[in-house]
N, C-alpha and C positions, 0 to 999 in steps of 0.2 A: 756670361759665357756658358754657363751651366745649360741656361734653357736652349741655346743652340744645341748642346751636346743633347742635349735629353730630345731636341726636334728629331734631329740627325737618326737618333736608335730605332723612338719611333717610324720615323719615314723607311728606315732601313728593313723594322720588323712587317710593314705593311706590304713592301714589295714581296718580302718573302712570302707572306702570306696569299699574295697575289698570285704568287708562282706555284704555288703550291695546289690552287684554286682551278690556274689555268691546269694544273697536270691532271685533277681528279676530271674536269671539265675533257680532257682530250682522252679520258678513257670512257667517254661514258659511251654507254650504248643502250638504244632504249629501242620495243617495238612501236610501233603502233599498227593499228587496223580499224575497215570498217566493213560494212556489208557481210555483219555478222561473224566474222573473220575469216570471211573470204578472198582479202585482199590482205596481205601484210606486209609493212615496211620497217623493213631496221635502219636505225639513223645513227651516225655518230657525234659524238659532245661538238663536230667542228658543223655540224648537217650535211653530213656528204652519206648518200645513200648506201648502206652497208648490202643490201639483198632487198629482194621483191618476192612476192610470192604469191600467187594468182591461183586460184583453187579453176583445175580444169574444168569445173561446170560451167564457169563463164564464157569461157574459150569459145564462144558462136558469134559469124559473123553478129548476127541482128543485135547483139549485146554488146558492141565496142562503145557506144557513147555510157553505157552505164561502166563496166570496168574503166573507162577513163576517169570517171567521175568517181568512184572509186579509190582508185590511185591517190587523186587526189587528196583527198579525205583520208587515208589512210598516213601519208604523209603531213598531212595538216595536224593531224592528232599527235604523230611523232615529234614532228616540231617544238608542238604544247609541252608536251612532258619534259622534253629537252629543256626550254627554256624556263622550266619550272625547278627543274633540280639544278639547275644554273643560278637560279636568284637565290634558292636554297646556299647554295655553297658559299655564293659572295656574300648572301645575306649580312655574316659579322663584321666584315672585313669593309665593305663601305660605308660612306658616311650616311647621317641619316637622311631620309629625301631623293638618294641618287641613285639613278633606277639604266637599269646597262640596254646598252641600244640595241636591239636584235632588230 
């Protein structure tokens, strides 16, 4: 009955640790940018777009397909960071091999 009880603590300490994980994880906030940082995007730990930030030199018609591509890229790099201090955080807390699905 022991190693139940001692499952039990463990399972109990991992959730917390989980909780704990997800709360650093909902406060994160990270930029990213590209086109020299021309374009910047804040994202937050859940990836929901915190601000944008478009340098008015782009702002010409003939340049819309390059600030969209931009955009993009500017959020692609936000993502990365995101989901890098994310694997950081969970890092101790999962088991080994278990890799989180983004």
């Amino acid at each position: 009955m022991n190693n139940f009880s001692d499952l039990m603590k463990q399972a109990q300490k991992m959730q917390k640790q989980l909780m704990d994980a997800q709360k650093k994880v909902d406060e994160l906030s990270v930029e990213g940018s590209s086109g020299g940082g021309m374009v910047k995007i804040k994202l937050s730990g859940k990836f929901e777009i915190q601000s944008l930030v478009i340098d008015p030199k782009l702002m010409t018609p003939d340049d819309a397909t390059m600030v969209s591509d931009l955009i993009v890229a500017a959020y692609n790099d936000a993502k990365k960071k995101i989901e890098e201090q994310i694997s950081s955080n969970m890092g101790g807390i999962l088991p080994p091999g278990m890799k989180l699905p983004f």
